[in-house]
N, C-alpha and C positions, 0 to 999 in steps of 0.2 A: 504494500500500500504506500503510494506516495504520499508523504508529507513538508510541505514547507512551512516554516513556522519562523515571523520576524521578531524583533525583538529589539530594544533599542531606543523605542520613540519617547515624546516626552514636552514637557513644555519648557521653551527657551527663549532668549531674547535675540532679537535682532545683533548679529555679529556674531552669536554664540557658535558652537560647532556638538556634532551628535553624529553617534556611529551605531549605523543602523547592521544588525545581522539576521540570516536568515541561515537556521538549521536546515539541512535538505536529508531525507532519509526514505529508505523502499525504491530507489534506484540509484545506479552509476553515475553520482554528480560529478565525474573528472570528463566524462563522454558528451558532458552537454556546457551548450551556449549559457548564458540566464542572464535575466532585466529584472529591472527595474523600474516600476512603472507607480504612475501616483493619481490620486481625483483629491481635486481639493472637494470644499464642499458645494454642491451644486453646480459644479462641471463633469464633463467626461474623464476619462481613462488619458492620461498624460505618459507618452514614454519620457524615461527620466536617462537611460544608462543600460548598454549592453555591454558583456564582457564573453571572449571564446572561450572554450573549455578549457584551455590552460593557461586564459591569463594574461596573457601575450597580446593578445587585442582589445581594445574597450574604444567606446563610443559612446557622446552626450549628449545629451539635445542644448542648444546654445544657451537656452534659460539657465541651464547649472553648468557650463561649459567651465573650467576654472576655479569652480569653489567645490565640486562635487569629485571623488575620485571612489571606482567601485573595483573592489579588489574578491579574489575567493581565494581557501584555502582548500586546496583539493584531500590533501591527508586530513583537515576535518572537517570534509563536507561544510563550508559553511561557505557564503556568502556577504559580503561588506559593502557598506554605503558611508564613506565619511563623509560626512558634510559639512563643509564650514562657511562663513561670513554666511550664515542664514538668513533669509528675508523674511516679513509677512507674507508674499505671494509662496513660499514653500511648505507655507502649513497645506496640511494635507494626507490622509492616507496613503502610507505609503506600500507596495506588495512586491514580492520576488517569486519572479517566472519565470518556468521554462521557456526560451526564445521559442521552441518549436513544438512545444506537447502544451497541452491545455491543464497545464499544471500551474497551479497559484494557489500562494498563501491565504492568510488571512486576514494581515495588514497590521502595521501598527502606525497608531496617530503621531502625527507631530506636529505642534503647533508653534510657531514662532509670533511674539507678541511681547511688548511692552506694557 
C-alpha cells in the first residue's frame, strides 16, 4: 500500500524558513520522479517543484524559483521542501507526488502571516 505522509508545516512569519518532509513507503521511492504541489485557499492545485529519482535534476515554478530548494533522501525514503524568505502568497497546503502514478499525500498547512 502506498503511502505519502508530509510533515513539517506550521505557522510562520514573512522571511521565516520551514522544511517540509514527506515519508514515502509501499513502493520503490529511489525508481521515481516526485513534486511538489500546493492550493492555497480557494484556488487550484499549484505545481511548486519536481525532483528525478536520484536527485540530480529539480525544477521550480518561478513563484519559488530561489527561495525554494526540494531535495530526497533515497536511503530514507523521504522527501524535502526547504523553504525560505517565505511570503503570504505561500500559505497554502502543501502535498508530495508521485510525478507519474496518482499517488499523493495528505498535505500539511503552512501558513505564513504576520
Amino acid at each position: 500500500q502506498v503511502q505519502l505522509v508530509e510533515s513539517g508545516g506550521g505557522l510562520v512569519q514573512p522571511g521565516d524558513s520551514l522544511r517540509l518532509s514527506c515519508a514515502a513507503s509501499g513502493f520503490t521511492f529511489s525508481d521515481y520522479a516526485m513534486t511538489w504541489v500546493r492550493q492555497a485557499p480557494g484556488k487550484g492545485l499549484e505545481w511548486v517543484s519536481t525532483i528525478n529519482s536520484n536527485g540530480y535534476i529539480t525544477n521550480y515554478a518561478d513563484s519559488v524559483k530561489g527561495r525554494f530548494t526540494v531535495s530526497r533522501n533515497n536511503a530514507k525514503n523521504t522527501l524535502y521542501l526547504q523553504m525560505d524568505s517565505l511570503k503570504p502568497e505561500d500559505t497554502a497546503f502543501y502535498y508530495c507526488k508521485s510525478t507519474t502514478h496518482p499517488w499523493q499525500g495528505q498535505g500539511t498547512q503552512v501558513t505564513v502571516s504576520s
